[in-house]
C-alpha positions as CSV (number, residue, x, y, z in Angstrom):
1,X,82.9,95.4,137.5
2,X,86.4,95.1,138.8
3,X,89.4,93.2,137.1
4,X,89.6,89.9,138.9
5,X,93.1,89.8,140.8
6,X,94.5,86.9,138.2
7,X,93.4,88.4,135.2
8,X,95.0,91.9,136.7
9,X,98.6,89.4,137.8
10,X,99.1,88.2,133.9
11,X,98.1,91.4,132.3
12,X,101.5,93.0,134.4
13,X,103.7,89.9,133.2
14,X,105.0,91.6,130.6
15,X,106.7,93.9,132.9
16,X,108.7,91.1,134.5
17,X,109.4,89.6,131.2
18,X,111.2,92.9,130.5
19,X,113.5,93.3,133.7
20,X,114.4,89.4,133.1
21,X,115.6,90.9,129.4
22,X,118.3,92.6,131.6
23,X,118.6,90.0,134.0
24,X,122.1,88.4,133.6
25,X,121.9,84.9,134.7
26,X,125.3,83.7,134.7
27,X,125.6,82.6,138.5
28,X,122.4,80.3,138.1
29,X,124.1,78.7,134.8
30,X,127.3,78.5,136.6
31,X,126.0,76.7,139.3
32,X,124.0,74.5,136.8
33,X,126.8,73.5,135.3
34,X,128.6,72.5,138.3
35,X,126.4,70.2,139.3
36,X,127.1,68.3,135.8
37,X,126.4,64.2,135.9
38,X,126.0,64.5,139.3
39,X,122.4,63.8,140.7
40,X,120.5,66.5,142.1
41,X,117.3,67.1,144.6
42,X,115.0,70.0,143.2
43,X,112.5,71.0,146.1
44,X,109.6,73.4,146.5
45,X,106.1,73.4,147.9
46,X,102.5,75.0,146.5
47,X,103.3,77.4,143.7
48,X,107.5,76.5,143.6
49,X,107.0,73.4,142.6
50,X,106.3,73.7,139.3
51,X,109.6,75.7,138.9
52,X,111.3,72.7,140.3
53,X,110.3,70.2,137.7
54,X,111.2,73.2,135.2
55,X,114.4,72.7,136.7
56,X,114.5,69.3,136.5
57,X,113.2,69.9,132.4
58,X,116.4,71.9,132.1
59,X,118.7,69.4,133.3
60,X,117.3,66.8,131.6
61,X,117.5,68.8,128.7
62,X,121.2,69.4,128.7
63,X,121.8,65.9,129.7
64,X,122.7,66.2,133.4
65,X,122.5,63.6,135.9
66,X,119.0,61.9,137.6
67,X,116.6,65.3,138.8
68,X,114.7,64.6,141.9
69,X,112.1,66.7,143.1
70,X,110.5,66.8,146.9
71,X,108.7,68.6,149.0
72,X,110.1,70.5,151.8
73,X,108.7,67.4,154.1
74,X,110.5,64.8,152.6
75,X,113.4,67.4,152.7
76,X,113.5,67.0,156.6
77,X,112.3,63.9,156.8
78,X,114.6,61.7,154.4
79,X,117.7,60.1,155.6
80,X,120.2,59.6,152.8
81,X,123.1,61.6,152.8
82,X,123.2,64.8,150.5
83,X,127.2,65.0,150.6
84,X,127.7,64.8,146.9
85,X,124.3,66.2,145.4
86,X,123.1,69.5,144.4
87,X,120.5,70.8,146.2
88,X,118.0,73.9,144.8
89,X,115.6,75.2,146.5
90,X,112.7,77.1,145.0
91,X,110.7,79.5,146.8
92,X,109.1,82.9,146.1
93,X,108.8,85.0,149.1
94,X,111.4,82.6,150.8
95,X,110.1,83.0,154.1
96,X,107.1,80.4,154.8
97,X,108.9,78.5,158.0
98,X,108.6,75.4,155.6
99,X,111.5,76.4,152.8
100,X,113.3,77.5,155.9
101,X,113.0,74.0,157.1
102,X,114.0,72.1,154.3
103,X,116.7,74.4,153.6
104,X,118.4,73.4,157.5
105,X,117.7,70.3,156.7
106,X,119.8,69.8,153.3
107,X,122.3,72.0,155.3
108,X,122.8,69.3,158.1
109,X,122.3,66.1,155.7
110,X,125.7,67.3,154.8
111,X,124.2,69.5,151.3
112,X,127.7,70.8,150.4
113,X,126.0,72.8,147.1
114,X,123.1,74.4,148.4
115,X,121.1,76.9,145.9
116,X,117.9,79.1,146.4
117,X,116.1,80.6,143.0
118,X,113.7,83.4,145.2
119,X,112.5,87.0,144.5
120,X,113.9,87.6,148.2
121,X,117.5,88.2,148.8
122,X,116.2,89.1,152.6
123,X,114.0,85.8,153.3
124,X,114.8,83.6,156.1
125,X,115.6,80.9,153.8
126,X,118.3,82.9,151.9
127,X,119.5,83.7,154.9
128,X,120.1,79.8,156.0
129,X,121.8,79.1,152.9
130,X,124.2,82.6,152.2
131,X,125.6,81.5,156.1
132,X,126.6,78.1,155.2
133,X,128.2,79.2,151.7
134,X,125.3,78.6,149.6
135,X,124.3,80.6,146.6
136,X,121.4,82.6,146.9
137,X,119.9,83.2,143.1
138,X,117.7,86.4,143.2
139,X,115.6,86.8,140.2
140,X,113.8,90.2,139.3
141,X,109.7,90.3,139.1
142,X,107.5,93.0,138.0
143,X,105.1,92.9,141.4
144,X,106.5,92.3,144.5
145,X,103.0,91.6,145.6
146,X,102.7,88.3,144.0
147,X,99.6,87.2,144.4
148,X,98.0,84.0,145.4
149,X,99.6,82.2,142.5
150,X,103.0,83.8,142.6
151,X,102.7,84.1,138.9
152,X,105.4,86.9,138.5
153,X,107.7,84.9,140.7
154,X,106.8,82.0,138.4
155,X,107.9,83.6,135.2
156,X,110.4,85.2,136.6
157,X,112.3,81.9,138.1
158,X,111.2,79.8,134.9
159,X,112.7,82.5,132.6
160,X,115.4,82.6,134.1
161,X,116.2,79.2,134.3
162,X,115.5,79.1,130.6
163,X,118.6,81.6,130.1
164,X,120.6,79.8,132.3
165,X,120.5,76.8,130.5
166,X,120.8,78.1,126.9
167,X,124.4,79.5,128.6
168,X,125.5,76.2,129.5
169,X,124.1,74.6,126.3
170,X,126.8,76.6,124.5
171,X,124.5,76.7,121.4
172,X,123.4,79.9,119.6
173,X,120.1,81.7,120.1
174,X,117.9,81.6,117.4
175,X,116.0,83.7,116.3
176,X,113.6,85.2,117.4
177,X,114.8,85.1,121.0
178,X,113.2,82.7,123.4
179,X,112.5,85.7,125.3
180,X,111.3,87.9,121.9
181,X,108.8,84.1,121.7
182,X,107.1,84.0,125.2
183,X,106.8,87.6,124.8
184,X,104.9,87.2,121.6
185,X,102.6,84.4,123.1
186,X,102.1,86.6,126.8
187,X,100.7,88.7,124.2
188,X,98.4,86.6,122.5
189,X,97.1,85.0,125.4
190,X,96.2,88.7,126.8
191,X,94.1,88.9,123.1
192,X,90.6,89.7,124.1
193,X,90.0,87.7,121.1
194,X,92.0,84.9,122.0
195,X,90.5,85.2,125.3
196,X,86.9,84.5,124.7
197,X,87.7,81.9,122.8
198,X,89.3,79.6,125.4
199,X,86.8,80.5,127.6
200,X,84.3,79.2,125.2
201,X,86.6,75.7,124.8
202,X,85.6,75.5,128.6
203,X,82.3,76.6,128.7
204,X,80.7,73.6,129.9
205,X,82.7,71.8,132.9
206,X,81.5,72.3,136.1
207,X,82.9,72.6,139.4
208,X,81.4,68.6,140.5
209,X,83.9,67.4,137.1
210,X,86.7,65.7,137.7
211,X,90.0,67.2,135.3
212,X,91.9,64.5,134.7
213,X,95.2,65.3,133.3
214,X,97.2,63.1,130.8
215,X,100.6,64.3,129.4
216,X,103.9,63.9,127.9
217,X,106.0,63.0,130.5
218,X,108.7,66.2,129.2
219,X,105.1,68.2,130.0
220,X,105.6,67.6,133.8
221,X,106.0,71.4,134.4
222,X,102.5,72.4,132.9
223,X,100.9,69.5,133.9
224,X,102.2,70.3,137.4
225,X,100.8,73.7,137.4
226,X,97.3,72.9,136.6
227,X,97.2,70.1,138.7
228,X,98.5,72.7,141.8
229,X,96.3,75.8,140.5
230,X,93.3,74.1,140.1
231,X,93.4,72.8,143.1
232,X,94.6,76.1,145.0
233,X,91.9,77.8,143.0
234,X,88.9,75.1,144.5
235,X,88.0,74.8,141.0
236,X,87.2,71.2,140.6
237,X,89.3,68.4,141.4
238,X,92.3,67.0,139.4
239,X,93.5,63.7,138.8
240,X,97.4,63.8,136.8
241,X,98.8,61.2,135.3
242,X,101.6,60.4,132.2
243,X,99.4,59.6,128.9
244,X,100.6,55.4,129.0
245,X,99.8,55.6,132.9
246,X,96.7,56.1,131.9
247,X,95.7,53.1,130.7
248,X,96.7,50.8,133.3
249,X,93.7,51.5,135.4
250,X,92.9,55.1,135.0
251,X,90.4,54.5,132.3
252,X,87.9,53.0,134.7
253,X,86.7,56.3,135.4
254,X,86.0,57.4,132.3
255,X,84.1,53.6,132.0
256,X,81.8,54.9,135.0
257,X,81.7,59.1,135.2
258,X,82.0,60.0,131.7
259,X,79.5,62.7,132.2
260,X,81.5,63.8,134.9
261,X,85.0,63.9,133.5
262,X,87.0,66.2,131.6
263,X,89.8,65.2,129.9
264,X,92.9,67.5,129.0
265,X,96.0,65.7,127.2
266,X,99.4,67.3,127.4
267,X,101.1,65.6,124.1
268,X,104.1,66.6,121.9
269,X,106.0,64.5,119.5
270,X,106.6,61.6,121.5
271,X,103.1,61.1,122.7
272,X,101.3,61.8,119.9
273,X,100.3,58.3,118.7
274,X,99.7,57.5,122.1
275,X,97.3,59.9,122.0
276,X,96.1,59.5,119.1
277,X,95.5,55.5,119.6
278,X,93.9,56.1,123.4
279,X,91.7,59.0,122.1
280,X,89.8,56.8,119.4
281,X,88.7,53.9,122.1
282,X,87.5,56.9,124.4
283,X,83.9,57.1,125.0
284,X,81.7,59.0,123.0
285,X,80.1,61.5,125.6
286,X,84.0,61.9,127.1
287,X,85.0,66.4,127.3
288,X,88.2,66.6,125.9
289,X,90.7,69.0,125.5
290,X,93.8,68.2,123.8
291,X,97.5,70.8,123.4
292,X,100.6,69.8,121.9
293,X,103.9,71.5,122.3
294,X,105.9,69.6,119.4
295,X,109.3,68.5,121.1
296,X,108.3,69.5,125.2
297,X,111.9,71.8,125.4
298,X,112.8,74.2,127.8
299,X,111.0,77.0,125.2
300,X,108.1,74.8,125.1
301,X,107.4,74.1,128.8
302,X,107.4,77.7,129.7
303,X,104.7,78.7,126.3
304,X,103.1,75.9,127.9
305,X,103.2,77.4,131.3
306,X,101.9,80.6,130.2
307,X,99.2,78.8,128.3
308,X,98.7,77.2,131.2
309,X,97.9,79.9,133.3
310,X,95.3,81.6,130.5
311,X,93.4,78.1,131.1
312,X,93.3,78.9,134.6
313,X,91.8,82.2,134.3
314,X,89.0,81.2,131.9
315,X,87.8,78.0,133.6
316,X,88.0,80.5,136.5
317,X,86.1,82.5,134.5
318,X,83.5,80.2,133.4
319,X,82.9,79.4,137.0
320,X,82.8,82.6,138.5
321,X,85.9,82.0,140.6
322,X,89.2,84.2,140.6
323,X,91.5,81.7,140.9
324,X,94.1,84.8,142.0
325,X,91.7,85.7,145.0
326,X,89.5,82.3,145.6
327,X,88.8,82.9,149.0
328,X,90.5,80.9,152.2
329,X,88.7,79.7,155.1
330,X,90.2,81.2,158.6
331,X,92.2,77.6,159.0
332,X,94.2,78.3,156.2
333,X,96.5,81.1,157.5
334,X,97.0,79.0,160.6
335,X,97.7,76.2,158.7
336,X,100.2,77.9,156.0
337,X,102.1,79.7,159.2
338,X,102.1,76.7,161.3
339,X,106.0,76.0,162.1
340,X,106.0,72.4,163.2
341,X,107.9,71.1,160.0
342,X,110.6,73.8,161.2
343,X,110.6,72.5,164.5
344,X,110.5,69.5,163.7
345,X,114.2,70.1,161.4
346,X,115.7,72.3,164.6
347,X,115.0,68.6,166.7
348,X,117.3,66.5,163.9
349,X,120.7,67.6,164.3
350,X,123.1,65.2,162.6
351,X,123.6,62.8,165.4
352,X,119.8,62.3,165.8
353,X,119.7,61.9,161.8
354,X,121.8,59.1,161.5
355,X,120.6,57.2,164.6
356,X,117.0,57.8,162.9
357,X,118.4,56.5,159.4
358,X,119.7,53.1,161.4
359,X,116.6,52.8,163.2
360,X,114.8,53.1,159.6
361,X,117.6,50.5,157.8
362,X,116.7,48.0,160.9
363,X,113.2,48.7,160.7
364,X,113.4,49.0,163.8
365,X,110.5,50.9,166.2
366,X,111.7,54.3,167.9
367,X,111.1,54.6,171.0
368,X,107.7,55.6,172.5
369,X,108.4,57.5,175.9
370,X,111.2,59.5,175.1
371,X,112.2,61.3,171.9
372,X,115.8,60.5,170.0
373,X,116.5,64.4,170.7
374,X,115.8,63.8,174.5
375,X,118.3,60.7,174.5
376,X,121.0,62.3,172.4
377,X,120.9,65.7,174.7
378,X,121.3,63.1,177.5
379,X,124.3,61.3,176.1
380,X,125.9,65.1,175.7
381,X,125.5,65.6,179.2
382,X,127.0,62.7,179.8
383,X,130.1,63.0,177.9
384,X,130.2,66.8,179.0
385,X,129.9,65.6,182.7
386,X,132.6,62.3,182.5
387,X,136.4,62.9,184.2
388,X,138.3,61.1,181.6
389,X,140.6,58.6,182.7
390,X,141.1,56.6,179.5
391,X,140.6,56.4,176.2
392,X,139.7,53.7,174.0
393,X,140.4,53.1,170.2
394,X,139.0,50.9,167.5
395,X,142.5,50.9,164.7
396,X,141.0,50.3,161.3
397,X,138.3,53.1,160.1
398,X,138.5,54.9,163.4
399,X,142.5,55.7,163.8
400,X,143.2,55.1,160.2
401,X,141.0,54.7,157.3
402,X,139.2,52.4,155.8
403,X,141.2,53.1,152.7
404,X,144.2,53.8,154.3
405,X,144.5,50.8,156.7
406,X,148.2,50.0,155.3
407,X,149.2,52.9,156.0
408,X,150.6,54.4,159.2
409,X,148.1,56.7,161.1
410,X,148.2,60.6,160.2
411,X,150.6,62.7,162.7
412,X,148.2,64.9,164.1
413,X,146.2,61.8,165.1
414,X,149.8,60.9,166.5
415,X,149.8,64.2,168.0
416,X,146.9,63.7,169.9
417,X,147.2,60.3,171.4
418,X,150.9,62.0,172.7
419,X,149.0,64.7,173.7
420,X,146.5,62.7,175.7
421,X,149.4,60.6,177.2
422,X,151.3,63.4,178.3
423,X,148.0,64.5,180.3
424,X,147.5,61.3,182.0
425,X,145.3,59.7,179.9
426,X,145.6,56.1,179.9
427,X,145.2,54.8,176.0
428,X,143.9,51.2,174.7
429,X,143.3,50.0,171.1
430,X,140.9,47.4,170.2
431,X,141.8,45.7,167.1
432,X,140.6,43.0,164.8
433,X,143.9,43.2,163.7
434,X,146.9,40.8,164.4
435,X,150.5,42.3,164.8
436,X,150.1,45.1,161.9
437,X,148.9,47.6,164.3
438,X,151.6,47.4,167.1
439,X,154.1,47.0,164.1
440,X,152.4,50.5,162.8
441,X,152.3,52.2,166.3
442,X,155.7,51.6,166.8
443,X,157.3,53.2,163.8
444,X,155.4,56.7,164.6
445,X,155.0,56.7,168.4
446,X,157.8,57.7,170.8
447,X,159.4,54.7,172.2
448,X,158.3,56.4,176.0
449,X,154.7,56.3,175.4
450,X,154.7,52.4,174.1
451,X,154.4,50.5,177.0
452,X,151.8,52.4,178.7
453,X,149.1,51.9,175.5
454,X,147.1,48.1,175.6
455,X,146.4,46.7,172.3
456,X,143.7,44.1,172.4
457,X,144.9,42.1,169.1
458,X,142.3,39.7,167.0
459,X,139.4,41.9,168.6
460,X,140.9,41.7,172.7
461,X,141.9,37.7,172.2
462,X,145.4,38.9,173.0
463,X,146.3,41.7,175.0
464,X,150.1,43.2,175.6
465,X,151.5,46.8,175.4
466,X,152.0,48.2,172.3
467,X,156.2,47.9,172.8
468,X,155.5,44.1,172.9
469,X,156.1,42.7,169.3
470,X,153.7,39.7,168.7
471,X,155.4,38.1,166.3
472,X,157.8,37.0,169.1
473,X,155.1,36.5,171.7
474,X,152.4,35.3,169.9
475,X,149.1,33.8,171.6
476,X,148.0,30.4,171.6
477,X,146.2,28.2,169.7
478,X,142.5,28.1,170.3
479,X,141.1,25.1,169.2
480,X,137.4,25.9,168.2
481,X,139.3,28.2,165.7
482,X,141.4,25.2,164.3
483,X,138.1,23.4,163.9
484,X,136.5,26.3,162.4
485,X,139.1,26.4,159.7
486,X,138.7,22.8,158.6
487,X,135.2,23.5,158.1
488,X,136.0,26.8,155.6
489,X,138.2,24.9,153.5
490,X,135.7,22.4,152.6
491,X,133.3,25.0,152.2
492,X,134.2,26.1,148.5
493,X,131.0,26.9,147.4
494,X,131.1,30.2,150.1
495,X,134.0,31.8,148.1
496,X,135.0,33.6,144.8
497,X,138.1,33.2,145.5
498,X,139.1,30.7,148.9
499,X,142.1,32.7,150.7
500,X,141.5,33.6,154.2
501,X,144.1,34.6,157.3
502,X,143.9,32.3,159.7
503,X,145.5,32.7,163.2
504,X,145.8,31.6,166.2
505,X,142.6,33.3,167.8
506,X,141.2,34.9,164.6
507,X,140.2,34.1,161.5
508,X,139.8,36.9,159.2
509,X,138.3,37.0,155.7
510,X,137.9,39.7,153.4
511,X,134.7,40.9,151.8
512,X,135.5,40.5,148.0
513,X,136.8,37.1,148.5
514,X,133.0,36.3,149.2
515,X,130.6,34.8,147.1
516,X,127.6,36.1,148.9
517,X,129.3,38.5,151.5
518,X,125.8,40.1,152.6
519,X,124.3,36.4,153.4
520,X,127.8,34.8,154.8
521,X,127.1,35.1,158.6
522,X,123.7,32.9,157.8
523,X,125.8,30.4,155.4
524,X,128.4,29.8,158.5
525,X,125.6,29.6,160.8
526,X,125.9,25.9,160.2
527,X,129.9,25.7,161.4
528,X,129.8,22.9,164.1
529,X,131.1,25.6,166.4
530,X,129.0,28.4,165.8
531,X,126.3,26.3,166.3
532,X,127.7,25.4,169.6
533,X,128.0,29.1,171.1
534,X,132.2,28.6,170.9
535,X,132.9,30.9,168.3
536,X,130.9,34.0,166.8
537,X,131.1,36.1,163.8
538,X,131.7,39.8,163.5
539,X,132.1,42.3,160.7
540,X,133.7,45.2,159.9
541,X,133.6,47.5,156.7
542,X,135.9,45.3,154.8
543,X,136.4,41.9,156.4
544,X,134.4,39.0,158.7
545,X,136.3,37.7,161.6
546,X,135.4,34.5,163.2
547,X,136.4,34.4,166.8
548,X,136.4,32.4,170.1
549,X,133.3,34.0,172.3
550,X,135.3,34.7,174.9
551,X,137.4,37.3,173.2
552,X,136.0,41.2,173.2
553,X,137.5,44.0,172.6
554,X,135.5,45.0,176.2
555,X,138.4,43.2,177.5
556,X,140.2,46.3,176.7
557,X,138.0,48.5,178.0
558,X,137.8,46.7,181.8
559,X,142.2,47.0,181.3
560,X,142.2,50.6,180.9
561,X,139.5,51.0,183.9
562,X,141.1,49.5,186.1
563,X,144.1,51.6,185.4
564,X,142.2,55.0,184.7
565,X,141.5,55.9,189.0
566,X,138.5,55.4,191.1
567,X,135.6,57.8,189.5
568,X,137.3,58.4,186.0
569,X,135.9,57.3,182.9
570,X,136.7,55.5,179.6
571,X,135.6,57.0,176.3
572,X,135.6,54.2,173.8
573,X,135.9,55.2,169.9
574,X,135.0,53.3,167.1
575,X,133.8,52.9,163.5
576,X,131.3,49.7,163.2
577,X,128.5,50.3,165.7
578,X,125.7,48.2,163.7
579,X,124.5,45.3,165.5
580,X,127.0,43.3,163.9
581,X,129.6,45.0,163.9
582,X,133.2,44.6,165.8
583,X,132.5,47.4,167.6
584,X,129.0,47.1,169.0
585,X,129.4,46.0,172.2
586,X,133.0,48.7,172.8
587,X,130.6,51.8,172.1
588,X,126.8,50.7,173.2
589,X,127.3,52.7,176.2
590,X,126.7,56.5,177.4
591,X,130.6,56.6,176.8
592,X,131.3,54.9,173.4
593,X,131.2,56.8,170.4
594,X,130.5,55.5,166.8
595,X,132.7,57.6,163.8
596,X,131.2,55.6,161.1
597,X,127.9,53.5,162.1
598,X,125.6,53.4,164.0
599,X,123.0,50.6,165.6
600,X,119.1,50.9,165.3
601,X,118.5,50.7,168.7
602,X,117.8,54.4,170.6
603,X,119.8,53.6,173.4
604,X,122.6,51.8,171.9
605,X,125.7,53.0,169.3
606,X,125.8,56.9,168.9
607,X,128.0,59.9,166.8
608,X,129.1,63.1,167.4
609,X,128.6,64.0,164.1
610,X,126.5,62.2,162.2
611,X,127.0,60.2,158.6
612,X,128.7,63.7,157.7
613,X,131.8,63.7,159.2
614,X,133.6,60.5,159.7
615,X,136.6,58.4,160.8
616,X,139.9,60.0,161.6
617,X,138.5,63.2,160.8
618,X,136.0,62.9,163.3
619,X,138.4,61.2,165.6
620,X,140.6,64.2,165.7
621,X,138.3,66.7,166.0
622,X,137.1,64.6,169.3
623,X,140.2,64.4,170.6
624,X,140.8,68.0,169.8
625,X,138.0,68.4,172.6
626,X,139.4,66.4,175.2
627,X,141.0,69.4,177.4
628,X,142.3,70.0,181.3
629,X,139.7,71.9,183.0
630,X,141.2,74.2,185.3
631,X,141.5,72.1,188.0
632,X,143.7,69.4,186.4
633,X,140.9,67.2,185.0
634,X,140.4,65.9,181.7
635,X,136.9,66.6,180.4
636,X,135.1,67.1,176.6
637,X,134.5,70.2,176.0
638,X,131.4,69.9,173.8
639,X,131.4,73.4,173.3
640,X,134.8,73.3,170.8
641,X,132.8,70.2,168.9
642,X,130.6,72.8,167.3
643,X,127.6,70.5,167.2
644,X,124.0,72.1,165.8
645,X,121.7,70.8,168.8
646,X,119.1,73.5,169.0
């Protein structure tokens, strides 16, 4: 009778176990440590997932930051940004089209620490992360041929992650080694001895049972593989659960199919009363099997792993199943290789990602005839095809930041705006601000270029040239704001602190001074003149302003077009697309363009590049674009935008 394939897989694990003796993994526990406190998102699918909640054992273990783990799915399909969290991938061939996928897609949520753990310096997935300045972690196995389980791959990962970690730990090895002690228990689990004696434990479930799987929550790596193997295997299904979990509902089965229930509890010293108390109310007739692994450690989790795959192969045993060779119907290859998932992360660049994570924030429905990939190509072709007569600017999170608002913009933003002016281009800003701005533009622009740029001040409710000093020429009164003003100052239950700007045209008030800043535009809804359609309320990232409704910073826009020339268009730039936002109504248009947020409606407020790259940076590199064609005419070149749209 031949050796089943698993049985044949763990009797060659020692081999493994001996090249990861001269494995140095120094890279893995630098890369560990880097990500630190920070959080970090631990992915793999089938198999790989059980070394990415070892992973996430590890780091709890040496008292990192929160672990996630995810599936290559959620990978692509997730929206929030991946900017400042380690990302590791886990995959032992590292070519199914899915790691690939997920791997693109942490690349392009902006993943700026992007690790593999593979057996496969050549897989496509490697390749994905090594090009964008990842770290691909090659780890030495035995049997390139995995096998069905990728148990070499498993060890080998696991192991390896287990030296890592002892590195950054800084503490000494005792003695015996950690590898000296899974080497002694791959041993005794290969014990013809200790062989027919778990089979025996198992003799009597049945491939109609129902496993269900209660463990120490620091068991989550073993409990992980057993719930994944047995079902790979078809051996019978599993149900896994934490041991407290357990008894919030759970126990109803045992109530009604204790004949057709197994039991097997994953405890160590945390659980063990918890055990112990929900063991002696179980039913009589109940199969249980019970393992503890004392304090659930790094050590522990892989001896529990390998004991782990030892139960595998007897219940396979029992059952007359190789769980290394089980069988697949035809559908399975085609459903392994299928490559929609990959397809589907080739159809997200960053653009379409953060127009689908404000369509998700809105709750919003996408739309149902054409896809946000279609749109977005569209909008490309339209900026690639416009003749750029003007320019339009947003001042506060767009020319400057956010953070840097009182300061004066950056000179190579300065550069550019000359730059543009010097090619014809006529320029607008469209501020919320009040004098500030011009006061800024002035100290940093040559005095030649001033009077050619219209500011729209207090969001377009005042419009001169940027030489114009408003202080001296200021606008006049509007008296729906004066009204509007009475009414805030009795309103002292709305503020933390009641200190507001008040002008002319605009009243501005700044987040912090808030109460309830994320409920203020309902708790103004009542204002006398809001109610009567005379003023409205806007936001931007750090202030509300409460202004007349005839003032838009589209008043801008229609200033600049009528100077631009017959045919030419007017790019519009700005930060706060939402559907509140100041900007909303500037960049809702195939020509406006959001650097910070976006709306939730398809057709409405889009980026260039995503949540990813923002603000002035994203500004400049725009502008950077803007170029003469050969013929004199001012066009993007989309091309120099190096934007991922395939």
């Amino acid at each position: 009778m031949s050796t089943p394939r698993l049985s044949s897989k763990l009797d060659a694990l020692p081999a493994t176990l001996d090249m990861i003796a001269g494995f140095d993994p120094s890279s893995i526990a630098t890369a560990l440590a880097r990500g630190g406190a920070r959080g970090a998102l631990a992915v793999g699918s089938g198999g790989s997932v059980v070394a990415a909640e070892y992973f996430l054992r590890c780091r709890d273990s040496l008292g990192f930051g929160l672990t996630s783990v995810a599936t290559p799915m959620q990978v692509v399909t997730d929206h929030f940004a991946l900017a400042s969290t380690p990302v590791w991938l886990f995959s032992a061939g590292g070519d199914n089209p899915d790691v690939s996928a997920a791997a693109k897609a942490a690349i392009d949520r902006g993943c700026r620490d992007i690790n593999i753990v593979t057996r496969n310096a050549a897989g496509a997935a490697a390749a994905l992360v090594s090009k964008c300045g990842g770290h691909v972690h090659v780890v030495p196995v035995a049997d390139e041929k995995d096998g069905y389980l990728a148990t070499h791959s498993l060890l080998s990962m696991t192991a390896s992650l287990l030296m890592a970690s002892a590195m950054v730990s800084r503490e000494s090895v005792a003695s015996p080694s950690p590898l000296e002690v899974i080497s002694a228990r791959l041993a005794a689990s290969r014990n013809p001895g200790e062989r027919i004696r778990l089979t025996e434990k198992w003799q009597g479930i049945r491939k109609s049972d129902t496993l269900v799987i209660a463990g120490d929550t620091l068991l989550r790596p073993v409990a992980c593989l057993l719930d994944t193997s047995f079902w790979e295997a078809s051996i019978c299904p599993v149900q896994t659960t934490d041991l407290r979990n357990l008894a919030h509902g759970r126990h109803a089965w045992f109530h009604h199919r204790t004949d057709e229930t197994v039991l097997l509890a994953l405890t160590g010293s945390s659980s063990r009363s918890t055990w112990r108390a929900i063991e002696g109310a179980l039913p009589e007739g109940l199969r249980r099997v019970s393992i503890d692994y004392g304090t659930c450690g790094r050590l522990a989790n892989i001896l529990g792993l390998i004991d782990g795959l030892a139960v595998i192969e007897a219940v396979g045993d029992v059952l007359s199943i190789d769980p290394g060779k089980p069988g697949i119907g035809e559908f399975g290859r085609a459903i392994y290789d299928d490559r929609s998932l990959e397809t589907l992360a080739h159809e997200l660049p960053a653009s379409v990602r953060h127009k689908r994570a404000a369509i998700a924030k809105a709750d919003s429905a996408p739309p149902e005839n054409l896809s946000l990939l279609t749109i977005c190509s569209a909008r490309f072709q339209d900026l690639e095809q416009a003749l750029v007569g003007g320019v339009v600017f947003d001042y506060d999170g767009t020319i400057v930041s956010t953070e840097d608002r009182f300061k004066v913009p950056d000179q190579a933003i300065i550069d550019q705006l000359v730059r543009l002016h010097r090619l014809g281009v006529k320029i607008g800003i469209a501020t919320g601000r009040g004098g500030s701005a011009g006061d800024d533009l002035r100290k940093v622009l040559p005095p030649d270029v001033l009077p050619s740029i219209i500011i729209g001040y207090y969001n377009g409710g005042h419009i001169r040239t940027a030489d114009v000093d408003i202080d001296l020429d200021p606008p006049a009164a509007n008296p729906a704001i004066a009204a509007t003003v009475t009414w805030l100052n009795k309103q002292d239950e709305l503020f933390l602190v009641k200190t507001f700007k008040a002008r002319p045209v605009q009243i501005c008030i700044d987040r912090h001074r808030l109460r309830y800043p994320f409920r203020f535009a309902l708790d103004v809804a009542r204002c006398p003149q809001i109610e009567s359609g005379e003023v409205r309320i806007s936001e931007s990232g750090h202030s509300f302003d409460i202004i007349p409704s005839s003032s838009t910073k589209t008043t801008v826009v229609e200033a600049i077009r009528s100077v631009a020339g017959d045919g030419k268009g007017v790019l519009c730039f700005g930060d706060s697309g939402s559907s509140s936002g100041n900007d909303h109504a500037l960049l809702s248009h195939a020509y406006g363009i959001s650097v910070g947020e976006v709306c939730g409606a398809p057709n409405g407020c889009w980026s260039l590049f995503g949540s990813t790259i923002t603000g002035p940076t994203a500004l400049l590199r725009a502008l950077s674009a803007l170029v003469a064609s050969s013929s004199g005419e001012i066009r993007l070149d989309v091309s120099a935008l190096k934007l991922d749209r395939q």
